[in-house]
DRENTOR-760116 format. One record per residue: z, y, x of N, C-alpha, C in turn. Coordinates in pm, whole numbers, plus 32768, in hexadecimal, padded with zeros to 4 digits. Last residue first. Layout:
N
ZYXZYXZYX
...
END
This chain:
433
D15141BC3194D16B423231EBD0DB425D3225
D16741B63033D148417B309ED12E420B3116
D21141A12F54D1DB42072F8FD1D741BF3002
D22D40B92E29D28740E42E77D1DD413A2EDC
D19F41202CCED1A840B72D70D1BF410F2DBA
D23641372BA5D1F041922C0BD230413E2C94
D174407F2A66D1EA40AE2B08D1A440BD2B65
D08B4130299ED0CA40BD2A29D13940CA2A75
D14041912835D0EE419E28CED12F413C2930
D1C441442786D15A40DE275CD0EF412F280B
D317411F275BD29E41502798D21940EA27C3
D43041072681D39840BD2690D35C413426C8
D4FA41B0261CD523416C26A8D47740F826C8
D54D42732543D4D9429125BAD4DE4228263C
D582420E245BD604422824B6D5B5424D2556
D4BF419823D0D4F7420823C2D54B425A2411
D47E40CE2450D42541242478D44D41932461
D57440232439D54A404224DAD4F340A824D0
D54F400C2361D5B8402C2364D5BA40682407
D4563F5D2331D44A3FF022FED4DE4021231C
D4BE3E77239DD44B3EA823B8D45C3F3223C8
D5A53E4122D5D5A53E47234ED57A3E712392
D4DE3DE021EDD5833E7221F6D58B3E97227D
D4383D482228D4063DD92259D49C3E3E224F
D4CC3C5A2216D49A3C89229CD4853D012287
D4C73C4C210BD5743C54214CD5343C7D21D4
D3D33C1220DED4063C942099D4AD3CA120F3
D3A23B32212AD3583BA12159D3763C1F214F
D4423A762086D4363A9A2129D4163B1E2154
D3D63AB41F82D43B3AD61F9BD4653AF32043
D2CA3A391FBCD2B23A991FCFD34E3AFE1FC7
D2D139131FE3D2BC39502078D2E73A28203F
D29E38961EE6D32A38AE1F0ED33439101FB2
D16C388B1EF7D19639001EB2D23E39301EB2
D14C379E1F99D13038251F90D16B38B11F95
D22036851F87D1FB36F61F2FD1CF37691F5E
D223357E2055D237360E2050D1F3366B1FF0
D16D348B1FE0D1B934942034D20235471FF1
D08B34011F27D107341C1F0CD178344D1F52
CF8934F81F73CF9D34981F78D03534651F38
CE3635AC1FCACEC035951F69CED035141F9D
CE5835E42124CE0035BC209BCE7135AB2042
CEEC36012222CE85368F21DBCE5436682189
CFFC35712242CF8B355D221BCF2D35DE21E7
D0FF352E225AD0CD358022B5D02A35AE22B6
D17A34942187D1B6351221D6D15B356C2213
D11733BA21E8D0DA33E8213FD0E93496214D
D164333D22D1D0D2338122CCD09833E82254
D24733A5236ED235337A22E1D19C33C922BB
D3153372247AD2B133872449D293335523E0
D43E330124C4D42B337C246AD39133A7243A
D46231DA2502D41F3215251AD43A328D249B
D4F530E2251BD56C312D24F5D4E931BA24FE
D4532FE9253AD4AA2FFA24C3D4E83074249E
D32F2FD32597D38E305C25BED3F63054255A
D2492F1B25A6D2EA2EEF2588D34A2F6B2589
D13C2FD22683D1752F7C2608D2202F6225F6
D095308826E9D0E8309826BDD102304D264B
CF6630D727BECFD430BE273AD022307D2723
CED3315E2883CE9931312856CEB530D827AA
CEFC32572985CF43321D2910CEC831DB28BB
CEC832402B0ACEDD32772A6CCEDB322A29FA
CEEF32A42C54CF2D32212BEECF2C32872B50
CE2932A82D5DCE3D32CD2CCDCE9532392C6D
CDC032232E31CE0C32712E31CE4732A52DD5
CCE131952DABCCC132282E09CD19328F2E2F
CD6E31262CA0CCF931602CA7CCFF31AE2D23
CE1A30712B8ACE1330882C1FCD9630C92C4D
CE7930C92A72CE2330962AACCE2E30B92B62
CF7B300B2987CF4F309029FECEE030512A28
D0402FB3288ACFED2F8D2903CF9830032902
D1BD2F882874D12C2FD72865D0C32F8E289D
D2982F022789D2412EE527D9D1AF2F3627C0
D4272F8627C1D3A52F5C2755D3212F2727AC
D52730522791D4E02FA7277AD4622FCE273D
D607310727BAD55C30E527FFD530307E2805
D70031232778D685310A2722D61031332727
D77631B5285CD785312D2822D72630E227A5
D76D329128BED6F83232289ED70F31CB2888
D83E32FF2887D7EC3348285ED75F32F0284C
D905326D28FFD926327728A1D86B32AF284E
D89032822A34D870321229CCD89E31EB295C
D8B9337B2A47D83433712A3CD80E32BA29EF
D9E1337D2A42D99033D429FAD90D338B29DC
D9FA32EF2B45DA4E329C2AD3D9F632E82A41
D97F33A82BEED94A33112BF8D95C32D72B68
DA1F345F2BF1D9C134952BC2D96034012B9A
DB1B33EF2C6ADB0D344C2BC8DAA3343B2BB9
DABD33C12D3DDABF33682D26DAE533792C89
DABB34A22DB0D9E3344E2DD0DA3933EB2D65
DB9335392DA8DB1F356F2D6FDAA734D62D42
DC1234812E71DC4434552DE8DBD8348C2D9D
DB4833A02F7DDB7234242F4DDB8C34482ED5
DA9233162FD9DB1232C02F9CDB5D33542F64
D9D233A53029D98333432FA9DA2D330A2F7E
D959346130E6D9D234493085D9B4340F3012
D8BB348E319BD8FB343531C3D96B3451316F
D7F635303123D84C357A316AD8D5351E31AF
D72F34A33079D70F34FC30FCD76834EB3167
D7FA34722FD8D791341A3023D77234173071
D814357D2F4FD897354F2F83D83C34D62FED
D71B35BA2F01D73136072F48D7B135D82F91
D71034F42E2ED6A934FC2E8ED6E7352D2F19
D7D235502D77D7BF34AB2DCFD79834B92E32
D76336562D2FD7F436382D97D7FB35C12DB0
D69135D72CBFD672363F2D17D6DB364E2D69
D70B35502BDCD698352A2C32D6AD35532CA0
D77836412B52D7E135B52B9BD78635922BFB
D6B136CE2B05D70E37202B52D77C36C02B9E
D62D35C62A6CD600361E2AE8D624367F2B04
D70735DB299ED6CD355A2A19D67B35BD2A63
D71C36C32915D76236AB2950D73A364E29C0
D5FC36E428C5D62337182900D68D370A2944
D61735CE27F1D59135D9289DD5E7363B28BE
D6A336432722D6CB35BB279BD67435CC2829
D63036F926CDD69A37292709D6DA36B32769
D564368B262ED51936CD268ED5C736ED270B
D5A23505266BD586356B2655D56735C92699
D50B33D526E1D56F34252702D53734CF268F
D43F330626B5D4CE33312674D4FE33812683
D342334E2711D34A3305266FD3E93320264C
D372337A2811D31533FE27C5D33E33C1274A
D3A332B42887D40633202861D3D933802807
D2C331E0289ED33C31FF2833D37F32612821
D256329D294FD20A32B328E0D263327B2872
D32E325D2A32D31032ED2A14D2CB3308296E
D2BC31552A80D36A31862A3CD34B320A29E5
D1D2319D2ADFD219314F2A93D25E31862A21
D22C32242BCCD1CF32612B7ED1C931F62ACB
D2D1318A2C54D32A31EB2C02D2B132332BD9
D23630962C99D2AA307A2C44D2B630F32C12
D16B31412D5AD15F30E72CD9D1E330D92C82
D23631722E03D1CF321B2DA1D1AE319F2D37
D29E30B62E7AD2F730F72E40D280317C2DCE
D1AC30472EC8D2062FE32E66D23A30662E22
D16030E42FA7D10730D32F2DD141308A2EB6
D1D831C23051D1E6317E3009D19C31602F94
D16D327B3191D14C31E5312AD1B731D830F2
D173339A3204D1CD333C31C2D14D32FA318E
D16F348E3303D146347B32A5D17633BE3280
D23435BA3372D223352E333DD1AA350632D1
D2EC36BB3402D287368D33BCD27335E533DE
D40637A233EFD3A137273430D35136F433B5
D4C938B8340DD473385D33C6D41737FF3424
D62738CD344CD5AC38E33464D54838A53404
D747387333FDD6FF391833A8D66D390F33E3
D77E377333D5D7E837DA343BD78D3871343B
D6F1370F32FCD76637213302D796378B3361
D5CB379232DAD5EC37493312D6B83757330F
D4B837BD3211D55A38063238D59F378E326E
D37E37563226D40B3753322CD46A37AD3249
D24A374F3205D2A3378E325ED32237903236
D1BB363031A8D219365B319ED20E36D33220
D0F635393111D10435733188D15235D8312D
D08F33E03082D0CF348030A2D0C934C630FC
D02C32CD3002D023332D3072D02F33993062
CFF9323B2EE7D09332592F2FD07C32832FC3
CF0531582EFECF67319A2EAFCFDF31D52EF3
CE1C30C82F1CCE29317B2F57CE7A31A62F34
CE002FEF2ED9CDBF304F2EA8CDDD30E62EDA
CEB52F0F2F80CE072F0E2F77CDBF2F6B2F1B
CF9C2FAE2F3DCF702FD12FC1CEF32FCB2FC6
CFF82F382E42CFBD30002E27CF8E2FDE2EF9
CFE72E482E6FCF802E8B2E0FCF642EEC2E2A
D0C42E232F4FD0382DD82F57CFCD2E0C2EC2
D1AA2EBD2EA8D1782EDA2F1BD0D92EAC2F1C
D1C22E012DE3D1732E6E2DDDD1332E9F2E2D
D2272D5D2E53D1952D2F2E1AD1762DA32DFF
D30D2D9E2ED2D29C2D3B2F29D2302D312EE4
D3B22DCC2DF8D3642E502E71D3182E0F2E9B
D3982CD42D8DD3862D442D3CD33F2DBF2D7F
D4432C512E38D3C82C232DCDD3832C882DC2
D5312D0B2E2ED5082CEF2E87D44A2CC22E90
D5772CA92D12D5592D452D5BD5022D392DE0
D4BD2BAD2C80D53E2BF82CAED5252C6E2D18
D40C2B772B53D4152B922BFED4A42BAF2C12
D33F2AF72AABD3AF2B2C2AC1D3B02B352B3A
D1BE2B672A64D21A2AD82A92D29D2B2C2ABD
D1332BDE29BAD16B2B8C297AD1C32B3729DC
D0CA2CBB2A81D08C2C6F2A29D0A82BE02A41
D2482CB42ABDD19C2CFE2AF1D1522C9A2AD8
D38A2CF52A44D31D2CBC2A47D27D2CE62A93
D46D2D992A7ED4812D272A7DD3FC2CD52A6D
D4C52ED42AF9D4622E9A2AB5D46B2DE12AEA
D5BA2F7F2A1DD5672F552A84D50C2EFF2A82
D5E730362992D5CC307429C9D59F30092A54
D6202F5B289DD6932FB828D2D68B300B294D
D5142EB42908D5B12EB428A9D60A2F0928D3
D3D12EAB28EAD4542EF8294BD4B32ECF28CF
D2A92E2E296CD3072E0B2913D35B2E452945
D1662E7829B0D1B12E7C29F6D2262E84297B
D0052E2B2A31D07B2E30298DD1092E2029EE
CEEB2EA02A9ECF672E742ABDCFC42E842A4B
CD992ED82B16CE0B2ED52A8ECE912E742AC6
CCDD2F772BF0CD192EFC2BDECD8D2F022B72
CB9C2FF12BC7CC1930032BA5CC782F582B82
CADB2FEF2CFACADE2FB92C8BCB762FDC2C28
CA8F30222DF3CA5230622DBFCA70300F2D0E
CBB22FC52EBDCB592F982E98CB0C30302E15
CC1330FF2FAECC0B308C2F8ECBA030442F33
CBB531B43079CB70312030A9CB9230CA3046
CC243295302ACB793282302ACB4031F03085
CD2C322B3038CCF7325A2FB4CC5F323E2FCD
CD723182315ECD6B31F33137CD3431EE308C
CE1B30333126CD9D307B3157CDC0310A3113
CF3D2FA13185CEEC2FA83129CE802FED3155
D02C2FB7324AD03C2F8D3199CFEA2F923143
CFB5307432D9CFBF2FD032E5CFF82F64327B
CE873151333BCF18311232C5CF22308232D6
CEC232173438CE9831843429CEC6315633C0
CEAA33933466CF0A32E43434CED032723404
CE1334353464CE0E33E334A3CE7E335234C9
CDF83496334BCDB034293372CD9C33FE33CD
CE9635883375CECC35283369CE82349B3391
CDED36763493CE103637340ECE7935C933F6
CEAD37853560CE6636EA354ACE83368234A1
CF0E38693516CE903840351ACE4C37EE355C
D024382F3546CFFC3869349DCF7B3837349F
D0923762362DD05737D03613D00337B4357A
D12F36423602D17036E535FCD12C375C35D8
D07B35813600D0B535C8357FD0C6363E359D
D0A335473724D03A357E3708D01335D93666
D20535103708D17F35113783D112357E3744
D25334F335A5D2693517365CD20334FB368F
D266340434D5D24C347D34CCD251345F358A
D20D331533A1D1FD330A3458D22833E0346C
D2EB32343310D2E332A8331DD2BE32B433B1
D2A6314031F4D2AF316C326CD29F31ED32AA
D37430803119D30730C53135D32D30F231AB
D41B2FBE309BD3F33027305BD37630833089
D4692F38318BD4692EEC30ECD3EA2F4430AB
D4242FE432B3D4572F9F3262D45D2F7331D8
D3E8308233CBD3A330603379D44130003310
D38E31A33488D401317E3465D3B9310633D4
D29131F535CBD2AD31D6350AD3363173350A
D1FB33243625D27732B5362ED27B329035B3
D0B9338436D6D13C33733670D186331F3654
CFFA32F4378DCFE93390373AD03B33BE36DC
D091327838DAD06E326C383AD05632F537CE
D02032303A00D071327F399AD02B328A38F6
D01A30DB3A43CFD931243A50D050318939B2
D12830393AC8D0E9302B3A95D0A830AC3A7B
D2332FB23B2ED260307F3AF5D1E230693AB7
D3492EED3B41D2962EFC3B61D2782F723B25
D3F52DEB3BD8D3E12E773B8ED3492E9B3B9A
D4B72D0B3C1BD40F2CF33BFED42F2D903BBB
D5A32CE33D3AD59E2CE33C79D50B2D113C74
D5F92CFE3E30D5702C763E0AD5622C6E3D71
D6972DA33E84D6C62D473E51D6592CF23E28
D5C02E823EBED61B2E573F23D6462DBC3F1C
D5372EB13DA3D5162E543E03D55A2E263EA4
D6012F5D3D2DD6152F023D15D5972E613D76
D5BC30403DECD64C30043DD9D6402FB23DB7
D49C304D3DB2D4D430253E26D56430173E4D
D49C30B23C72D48C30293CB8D497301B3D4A
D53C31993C78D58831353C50D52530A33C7A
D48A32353D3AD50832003D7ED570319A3D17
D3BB32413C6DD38931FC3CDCD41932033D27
D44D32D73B9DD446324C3B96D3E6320A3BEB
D52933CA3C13D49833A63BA5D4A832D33BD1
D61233F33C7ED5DC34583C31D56134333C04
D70D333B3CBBD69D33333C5ED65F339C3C49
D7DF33EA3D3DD7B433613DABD74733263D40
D7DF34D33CB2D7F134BD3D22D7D3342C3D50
D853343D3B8CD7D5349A3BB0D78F34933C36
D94633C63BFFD8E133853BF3D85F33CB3BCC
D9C134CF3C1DD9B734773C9DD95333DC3C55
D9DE35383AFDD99B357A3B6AD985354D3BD4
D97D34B339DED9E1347C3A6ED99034BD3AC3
D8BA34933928D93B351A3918D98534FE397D
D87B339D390BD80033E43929D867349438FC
D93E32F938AFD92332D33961D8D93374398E
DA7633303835D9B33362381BD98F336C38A0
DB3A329B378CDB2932AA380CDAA432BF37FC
DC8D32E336D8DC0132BC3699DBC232BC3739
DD9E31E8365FDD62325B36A7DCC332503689
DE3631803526DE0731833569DDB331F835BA
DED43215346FDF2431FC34D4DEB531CC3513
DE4D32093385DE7532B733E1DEC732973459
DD55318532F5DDB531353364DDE631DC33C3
DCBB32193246DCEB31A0323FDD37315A329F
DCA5333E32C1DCDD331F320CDD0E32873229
DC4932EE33D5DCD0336B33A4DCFA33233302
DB5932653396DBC0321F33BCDC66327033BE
DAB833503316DAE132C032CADB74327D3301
DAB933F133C3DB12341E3364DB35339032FD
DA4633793496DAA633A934D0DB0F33C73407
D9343331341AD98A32DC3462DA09330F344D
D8ED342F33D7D91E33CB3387D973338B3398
D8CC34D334A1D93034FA344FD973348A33ED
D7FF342D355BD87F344E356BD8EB345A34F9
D721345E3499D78433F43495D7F933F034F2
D6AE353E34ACD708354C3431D78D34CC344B
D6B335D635FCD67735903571D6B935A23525
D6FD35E636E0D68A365E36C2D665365E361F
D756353637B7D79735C137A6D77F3619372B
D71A34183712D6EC34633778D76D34E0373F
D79832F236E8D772332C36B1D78333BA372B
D81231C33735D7B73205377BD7A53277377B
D973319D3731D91731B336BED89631CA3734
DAC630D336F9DA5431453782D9D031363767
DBDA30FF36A9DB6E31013697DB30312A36DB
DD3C307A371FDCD530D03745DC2B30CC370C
DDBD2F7F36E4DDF92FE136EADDB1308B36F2
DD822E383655DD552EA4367ADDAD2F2A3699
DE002D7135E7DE7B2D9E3613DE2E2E19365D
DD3C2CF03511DD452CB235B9DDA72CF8360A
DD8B2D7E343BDDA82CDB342CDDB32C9834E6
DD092E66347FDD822E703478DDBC2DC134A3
DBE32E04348FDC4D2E31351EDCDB2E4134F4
DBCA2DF53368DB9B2D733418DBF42DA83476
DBC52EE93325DBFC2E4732E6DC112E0E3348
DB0C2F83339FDB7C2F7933A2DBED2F283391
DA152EDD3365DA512ED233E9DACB2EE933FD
DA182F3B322CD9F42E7F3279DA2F2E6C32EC
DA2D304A3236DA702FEF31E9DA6A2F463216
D94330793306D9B130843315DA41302F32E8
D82A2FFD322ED8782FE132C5D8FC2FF13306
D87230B33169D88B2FFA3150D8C92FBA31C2
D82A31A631CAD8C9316E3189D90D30EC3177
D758316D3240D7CC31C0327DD82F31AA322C
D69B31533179D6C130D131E1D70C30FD3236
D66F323530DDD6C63197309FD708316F311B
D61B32D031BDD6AD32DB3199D6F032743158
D51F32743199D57C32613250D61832803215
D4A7329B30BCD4BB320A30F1D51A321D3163
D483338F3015D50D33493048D52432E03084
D3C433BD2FADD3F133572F4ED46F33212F8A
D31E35092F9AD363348E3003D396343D2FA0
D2DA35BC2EFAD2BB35732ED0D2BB34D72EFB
D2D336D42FB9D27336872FCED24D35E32F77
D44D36582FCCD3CA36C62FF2D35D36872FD8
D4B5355E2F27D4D035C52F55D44B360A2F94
D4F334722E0ED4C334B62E59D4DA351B2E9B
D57633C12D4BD5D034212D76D563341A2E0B
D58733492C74D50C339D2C68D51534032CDD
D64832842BDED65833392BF0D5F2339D2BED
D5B931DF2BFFD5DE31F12B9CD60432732B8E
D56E31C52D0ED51631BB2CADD54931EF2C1B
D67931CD2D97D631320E2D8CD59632112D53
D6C530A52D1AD71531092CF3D6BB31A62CF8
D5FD2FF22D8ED60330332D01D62F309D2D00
D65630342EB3D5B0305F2E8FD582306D2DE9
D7402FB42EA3D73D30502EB8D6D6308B2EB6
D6E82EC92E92D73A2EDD2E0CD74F2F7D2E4A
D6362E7F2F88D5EE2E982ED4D64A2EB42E79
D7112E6B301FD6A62EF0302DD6642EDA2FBD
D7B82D7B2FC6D7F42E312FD7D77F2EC52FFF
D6C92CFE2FF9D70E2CF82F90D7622D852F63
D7002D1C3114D67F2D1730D6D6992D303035
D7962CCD31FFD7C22D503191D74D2D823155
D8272C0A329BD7C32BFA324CD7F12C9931F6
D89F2C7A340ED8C82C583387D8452C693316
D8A52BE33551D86A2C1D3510D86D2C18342D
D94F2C133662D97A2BFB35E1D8FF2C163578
D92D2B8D37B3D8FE2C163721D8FD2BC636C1
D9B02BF138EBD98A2B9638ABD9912BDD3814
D9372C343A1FD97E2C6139F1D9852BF73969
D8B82C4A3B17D9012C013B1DD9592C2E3A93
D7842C7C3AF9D7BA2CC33B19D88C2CBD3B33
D7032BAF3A80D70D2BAF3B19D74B2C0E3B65
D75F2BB03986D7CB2B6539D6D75F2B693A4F
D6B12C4C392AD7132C92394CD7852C7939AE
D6012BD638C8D5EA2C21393DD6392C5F3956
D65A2B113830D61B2AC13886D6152B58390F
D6C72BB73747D70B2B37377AD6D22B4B3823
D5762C1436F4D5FF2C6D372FD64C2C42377D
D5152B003693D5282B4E3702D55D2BBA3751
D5922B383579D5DA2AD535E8D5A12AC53675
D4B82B7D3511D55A2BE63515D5872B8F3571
D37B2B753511D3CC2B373514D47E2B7A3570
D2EB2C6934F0D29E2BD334CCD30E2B3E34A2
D2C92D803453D31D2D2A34A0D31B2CC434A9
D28C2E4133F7D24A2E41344ED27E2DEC34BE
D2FE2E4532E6D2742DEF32FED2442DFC333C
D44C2DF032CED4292E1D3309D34F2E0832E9
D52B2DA2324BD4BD2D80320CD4452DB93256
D6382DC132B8D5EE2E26325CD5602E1131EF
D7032D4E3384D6902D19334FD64E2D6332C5
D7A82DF13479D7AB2DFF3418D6FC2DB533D7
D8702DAE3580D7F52DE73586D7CD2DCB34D4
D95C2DDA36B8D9182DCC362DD8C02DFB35E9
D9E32D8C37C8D97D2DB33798D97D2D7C36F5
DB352DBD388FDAD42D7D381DDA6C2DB937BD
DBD02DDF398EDB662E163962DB002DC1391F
DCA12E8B3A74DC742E0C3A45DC352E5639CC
DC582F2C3BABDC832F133B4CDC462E9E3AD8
DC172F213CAEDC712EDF3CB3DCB62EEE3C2E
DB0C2F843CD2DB7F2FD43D11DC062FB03CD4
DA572ED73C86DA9E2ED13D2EDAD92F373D4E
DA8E2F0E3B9FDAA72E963BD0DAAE2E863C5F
D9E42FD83B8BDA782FE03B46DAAE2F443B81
D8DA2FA23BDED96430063C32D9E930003BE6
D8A82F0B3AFBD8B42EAC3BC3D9212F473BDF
D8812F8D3A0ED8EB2F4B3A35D8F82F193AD5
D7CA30723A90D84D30B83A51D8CD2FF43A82
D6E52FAB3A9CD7322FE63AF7D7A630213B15
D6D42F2939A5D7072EC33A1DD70E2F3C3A79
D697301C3911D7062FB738E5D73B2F503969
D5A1306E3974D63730DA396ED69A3052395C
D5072F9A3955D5182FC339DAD57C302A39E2
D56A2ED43855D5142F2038A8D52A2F593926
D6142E4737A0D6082E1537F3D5692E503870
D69A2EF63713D62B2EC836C8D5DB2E693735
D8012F3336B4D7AC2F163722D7202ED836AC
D94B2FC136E2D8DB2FA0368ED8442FB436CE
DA3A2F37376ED9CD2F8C37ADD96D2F60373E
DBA22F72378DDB282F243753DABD2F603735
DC982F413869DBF72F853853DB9B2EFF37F4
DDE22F4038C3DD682EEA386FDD222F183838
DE6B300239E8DE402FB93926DDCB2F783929
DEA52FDB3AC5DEF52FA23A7CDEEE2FBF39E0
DD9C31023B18DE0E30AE3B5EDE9E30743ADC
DD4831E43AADDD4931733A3CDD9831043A9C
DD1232C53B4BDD8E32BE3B01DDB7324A3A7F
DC1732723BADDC6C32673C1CDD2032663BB2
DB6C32FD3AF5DB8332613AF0DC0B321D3B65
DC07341A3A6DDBA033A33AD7DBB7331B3AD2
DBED34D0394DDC2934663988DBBC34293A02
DBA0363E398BDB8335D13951DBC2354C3992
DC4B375B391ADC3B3716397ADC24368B394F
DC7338293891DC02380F3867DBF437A638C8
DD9C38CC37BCDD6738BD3841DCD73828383F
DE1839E7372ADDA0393A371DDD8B391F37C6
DF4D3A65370BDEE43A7B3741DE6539E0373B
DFED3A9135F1DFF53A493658DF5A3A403683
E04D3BC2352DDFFE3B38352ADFCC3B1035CE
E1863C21351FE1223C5035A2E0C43BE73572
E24A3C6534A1E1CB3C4C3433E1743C6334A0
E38F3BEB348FE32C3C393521E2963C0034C7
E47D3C7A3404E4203C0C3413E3A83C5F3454
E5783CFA33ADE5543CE03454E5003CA5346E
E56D3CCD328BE5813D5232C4E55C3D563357
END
């Protein structure tokens, strides 16, 4: 009866680094020129401060244990955790789903947003961490991730966004004053000639967008593919590939077993030397704008072009529909930095009820960017029945049983025409001003 239904005003004020005095910062770090700068000021402003850095599988990464090496000149010291294994078992999962977003994206930056988190979070709790402190810009998606991953999995821990700190804006506003901060101290920074786009890379594939992307009318081809060659460079020949799945995954590539990990790594190295798996995207971007991208994954379009031609053998017509309305909310939860979320995780338990009897071995041809079907063996649980489907006589499907069908359809038919609800004129297009 006296309850004050006033909803409590938001207030939008971002944490400084100045208010991390007496916690434990753990600074997710790639050991670049944001990462050793964000950490040296958190460190000479007298807070304490452990780096971590996540092993992904990275392939623009020669060696992860340099991170280690450039960070401790920054005095700080880095945890770095193996989560290679955890990025090919979230590169099935979304293979199996199929769980794409705009443009036919394959989701590589979001896998490695959940694995990552899930890996680091682990790590910092165990080190008595108290504070997450992420790179991720004002402007992106990964903010949200970060920030909502570590909310769901550790709510007692704080979150800290160097690049949302209005007094470190202020003493960084581009990165010719983060390297003369950090050359005060004799730390090696180097800003290097400007680059025509940024790339996020890992297990699964790579995403370059920004700088020169931005504008609509600059092509894509000006991305360097590094997982492989453009389509019109690759070989002029069709390369064949057999590919073995049990239960929606795939355990073999011509004939030798693999483990997941195995598995993305060789594909990857096939569909890349043919042009396989380059996208481009304008995006819905989580916080409502759109951005643009264009994507390598050549493992992942191989594997789930794959997968895909089993599905066509089992699933029914009312099963597909359901999986790709699940698909599509995987995808879209992926995106949205909700992959631990009870929906992503209904819909997960669904999709591998639904494909659980995706066994079998195809082989595809590799071609120019093109991955197509070439056949279809072992499908134990397959609904195709060639006798069935056959325009010649044969023993499959009776003909002449089709014509009871035909007759229960037109009641229906003729029930609509009578009842005047069939117009056989065009719809009338909306009025342009």
């Amino acid at each position: 009866p006296n309850r004050d239904l006033t909803p409590a005003r938001a207030t939008m004020s971002a944490v400084c680094y100045r208010d991390l005095k007496g916690q434990k910062v753990g600074v997710c770090v790639s050991g670049g020129l944001d990462s050793k700068t964000v950490s040296k000021r958190l460190v000479e402003a007298g807070i304490e401060v452990l780096a971590f850095s996540a092993d992904l599988g990275q392939p623009d990464e020669t060696d992860i244990n340099n991170v280690r090496v450039r960070m401790a000149t920054c005095g700080v010291d880095t945890i770095i955790i193996d989560l290679k294994d955890d990025m090919a078992e979230g590169c099935f999962d979304v293979i199996q789903a199929q769980a794409k977003y705009d443009g036919g994206y394959w989701n590589t930056t979001g896998i490695g947003r959940f694995v990552t988190c899930r890996g680091l979070v682990r790590s910092m709790l165990a080190e008595k961490v108290t504070v997450l402190s992420h790179g991720a810009t004002g402007r992106g998606n990964d903010q949200m991730r970060f920030e909502r991953y570590t909310n769901v999995l550790a709510p007692q821990m704080k979150v800290y966004a160097p690049w949302r700190d209005p007094e470190l804006l202020d003493e960084f506003p581009g990165r010719a004053e983060m390297v003369a901060y950090l050359t005060t101290f004799g730390i090696e920074a180097f800003v290097g000639p400007k680059k025509k786009y940024s790339t996020d890379a890992n297990l699964a594939g790579l995403s370059h967008e920004a700088e020169d992307l931005e504008s609509v009318e600059t092509p894509m081809t000006i991305v360097e593919a590094e997982m492989g060659v453009w389509p019109q460079e690759a070989p002029d020949k069709i390369e064949e590939v057999t590919l073995k799945f049990e239960h929606a995954r795939c355990v073999e590539i011509n004939g030798a077993k693999l483990t997941p990990v195995e598995a993305i790594k060789l594909a990857n190295l096939i569909g890349g030397r043919n042009g396989v798996g380059i996208s481009h995207a304008l995006e819905n971007r989580i916080i409502g704008t759109k951005s643009r991208g264009v994507y390598e994954a050549p493992g992942m379009e191989l594997l789930g072009s794959a997968l895909e031609f089993v599905y066509q053998a089992v699933l029914d017509r009312r099963a597909q529909a359901l999986f790709e309305t699940l698909g599509k909310h995987v995808g879209s939860q992926i995106y949205d930095g909700r992959w631990f979320d009870p929906s992503t995780r209904a819909a997960m338990i669904a999709i591998q009820e639904l494909t659980k009897s995706a066994s079998g071995t195809v082989k595809v041809g590799c071609y120019k960017g093109n991955v197509f079907f070439l056949g279809l063996k072992d499908v134990t649980a397959s609904l195709y029945n060639e006798a069935d489907s056959s325009m010649e006589k044969s023993d499959g499907l009776n003909p002449v049983s089709s014509q009871g069908f035909a007759e229960i359809q037109a009641v229906e038919a003729k029930s609509l025409a009578r009842a005047g609800l069939i117009n056989d004129e065009p719809t009338k297009k909306a009025k342009t001003a």
